[in-house]
C-alpha positions as CSV (number, residue, x, y, z in Angstrom):
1,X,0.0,8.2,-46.6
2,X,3.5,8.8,-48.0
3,X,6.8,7.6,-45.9
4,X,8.9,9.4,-44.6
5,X,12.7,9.3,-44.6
6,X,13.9,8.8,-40.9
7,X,17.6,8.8,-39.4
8,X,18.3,6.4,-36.8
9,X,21.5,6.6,-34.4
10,X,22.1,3.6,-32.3
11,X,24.0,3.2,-29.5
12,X,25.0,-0.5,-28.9
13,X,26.7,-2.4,-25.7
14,X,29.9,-3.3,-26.8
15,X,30.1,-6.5,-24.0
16,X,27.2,-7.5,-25.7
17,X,28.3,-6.8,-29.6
18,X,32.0,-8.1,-29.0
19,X,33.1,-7.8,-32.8
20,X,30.0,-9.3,-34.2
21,X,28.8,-6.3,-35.8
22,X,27.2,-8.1,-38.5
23,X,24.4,-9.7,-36.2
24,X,23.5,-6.8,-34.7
25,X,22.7,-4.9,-38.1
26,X,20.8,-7.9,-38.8
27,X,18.5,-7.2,-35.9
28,X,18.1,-3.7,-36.8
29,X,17.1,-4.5,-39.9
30,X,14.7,-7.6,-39.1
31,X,13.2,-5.3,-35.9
32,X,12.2,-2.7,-39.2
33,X,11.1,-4.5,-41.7
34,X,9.1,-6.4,-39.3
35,X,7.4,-3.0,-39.1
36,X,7.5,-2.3,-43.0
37,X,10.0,0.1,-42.5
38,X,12.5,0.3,-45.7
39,X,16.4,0.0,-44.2
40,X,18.4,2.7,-47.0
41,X,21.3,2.3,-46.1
42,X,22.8,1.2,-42.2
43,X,26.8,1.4,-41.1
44,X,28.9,1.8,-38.7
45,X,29.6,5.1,-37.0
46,X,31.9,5.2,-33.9
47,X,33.1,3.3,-30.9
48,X,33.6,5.7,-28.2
49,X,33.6,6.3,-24.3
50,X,31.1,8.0,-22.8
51,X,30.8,11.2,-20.7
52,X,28.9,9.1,-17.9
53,X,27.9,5.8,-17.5
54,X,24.7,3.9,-20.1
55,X,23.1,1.2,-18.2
56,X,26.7,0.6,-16.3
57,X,28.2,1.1,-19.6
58,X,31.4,2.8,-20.2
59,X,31.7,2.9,-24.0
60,X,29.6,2.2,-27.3
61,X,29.1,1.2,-30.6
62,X,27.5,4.4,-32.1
63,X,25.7,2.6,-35.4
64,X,23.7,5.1,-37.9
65,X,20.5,3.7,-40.2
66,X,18.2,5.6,-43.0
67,X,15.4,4.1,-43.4
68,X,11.9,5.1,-45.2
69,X,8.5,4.0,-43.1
70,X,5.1,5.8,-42.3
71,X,5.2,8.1,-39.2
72,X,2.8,5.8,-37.8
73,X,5.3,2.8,-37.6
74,X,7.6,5.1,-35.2
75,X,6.2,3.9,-31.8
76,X,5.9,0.3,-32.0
77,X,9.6,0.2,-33.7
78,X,10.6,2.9,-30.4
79,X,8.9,0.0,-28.1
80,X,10.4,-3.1,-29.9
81,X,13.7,-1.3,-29.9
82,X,13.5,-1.0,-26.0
83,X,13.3,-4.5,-25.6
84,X,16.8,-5.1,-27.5
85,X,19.1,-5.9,-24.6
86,X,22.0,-4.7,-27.1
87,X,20.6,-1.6,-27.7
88,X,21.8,1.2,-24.6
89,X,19.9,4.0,-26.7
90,X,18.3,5.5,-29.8
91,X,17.3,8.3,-31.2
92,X,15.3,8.8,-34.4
93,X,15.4,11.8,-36.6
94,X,12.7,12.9,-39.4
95,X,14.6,14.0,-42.2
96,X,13.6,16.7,-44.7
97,X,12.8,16.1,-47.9
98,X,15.1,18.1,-49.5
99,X,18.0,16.6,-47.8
100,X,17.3,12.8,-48.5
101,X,19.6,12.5,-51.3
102,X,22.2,14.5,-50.1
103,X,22.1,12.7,-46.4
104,X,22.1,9.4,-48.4
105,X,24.7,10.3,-50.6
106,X,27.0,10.9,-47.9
107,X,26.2,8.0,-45.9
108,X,26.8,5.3,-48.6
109,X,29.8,7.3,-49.7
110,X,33.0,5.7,-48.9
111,X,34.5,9.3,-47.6
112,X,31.7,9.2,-45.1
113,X,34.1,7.7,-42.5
114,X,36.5,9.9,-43.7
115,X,34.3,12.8,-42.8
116,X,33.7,12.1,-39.5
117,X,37.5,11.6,-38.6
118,X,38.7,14.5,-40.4
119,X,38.9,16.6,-37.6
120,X,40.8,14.5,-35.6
121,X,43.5,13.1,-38.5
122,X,44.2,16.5,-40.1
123,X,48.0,17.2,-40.4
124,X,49.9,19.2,-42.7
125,X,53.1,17.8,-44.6
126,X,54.6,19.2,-41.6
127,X,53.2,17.1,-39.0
128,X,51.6,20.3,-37.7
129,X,47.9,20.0,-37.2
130,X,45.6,21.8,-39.3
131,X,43.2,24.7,-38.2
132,X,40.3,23.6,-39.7
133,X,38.0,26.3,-38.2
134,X,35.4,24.2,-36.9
135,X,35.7,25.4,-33.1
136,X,36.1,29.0,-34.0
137,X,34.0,31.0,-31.8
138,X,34.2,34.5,-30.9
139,X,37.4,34.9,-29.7
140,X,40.2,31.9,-27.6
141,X,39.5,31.9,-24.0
142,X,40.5,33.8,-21.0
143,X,43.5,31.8,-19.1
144,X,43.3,31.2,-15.3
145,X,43.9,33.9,-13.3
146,X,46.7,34.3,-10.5
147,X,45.9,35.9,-7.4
């Protein structure tokens, strides 16, 4: 049986992680190669706050894996995952063949980061920011009304 390319998101207790990123990839990658699962590439997403609480958590370290295993390997890594104390959640995603290098590509890449906090960084030389037409939808929104 060939393997598969999965994607991994992670969403780790800070508390518990407390700058010491490095030993937490280590476990990721020790909890999948224990399950001869190939780690591609593994970094560092986000730390954000989240919408409601995770296991009495307020914010996260959002952490992002590729890694190549057989689809058969996916539960008992799921179940060994769900005794991680660090670990708040996971999901993992099949990715398509046709978009393994490219996903990969952009992960190791060193504008990866850059990517993801585009949005939030783009100014013009003016200071002004940028319309980067991400959030256009079919028209702006209807104010409040005043009765």
């Amino acid at each position: 049986m060939a393997a598969n390319v999965y994607e991994c998101m992670f969403i780790l207790d800070s508390s518990k992680v407390a700058g010491n990123l490095d030993a937490a990839d280590k476990q990721i990658r020790a909890t999948l190669e224990k399950h001869n699962a190939e780690v591609l590439v593994g970094r560092l997403w986000d730390e954000r706050k989240f919408a409601y609480p995770i296991k009495k958590q307020k914010k996260g370290i959002y952490y992002l894996t590729y890694f190549s295993s057989e689809g058969k390997n996916l539960v008992p890594i799921e179940n060994d995952f769900s005794l991680n104390e660090t670990i708040l959640r996971l999901m993992i995603l099949k990715i398509h063949p046709k978009l393994v290098e490219t996903m990969l590509k952009l992960a190791t890449g060193e504008h990866a980061a850059a990517l993801h906090n585009m949005q939030e960084d783009a100014t013009g030389d003016d200071g002004v920011p940028v319309d980067l037409g991400v959030n256009d939808g079919p028209g702006q929104r209807r104010g409040r009304r005043h009765d």
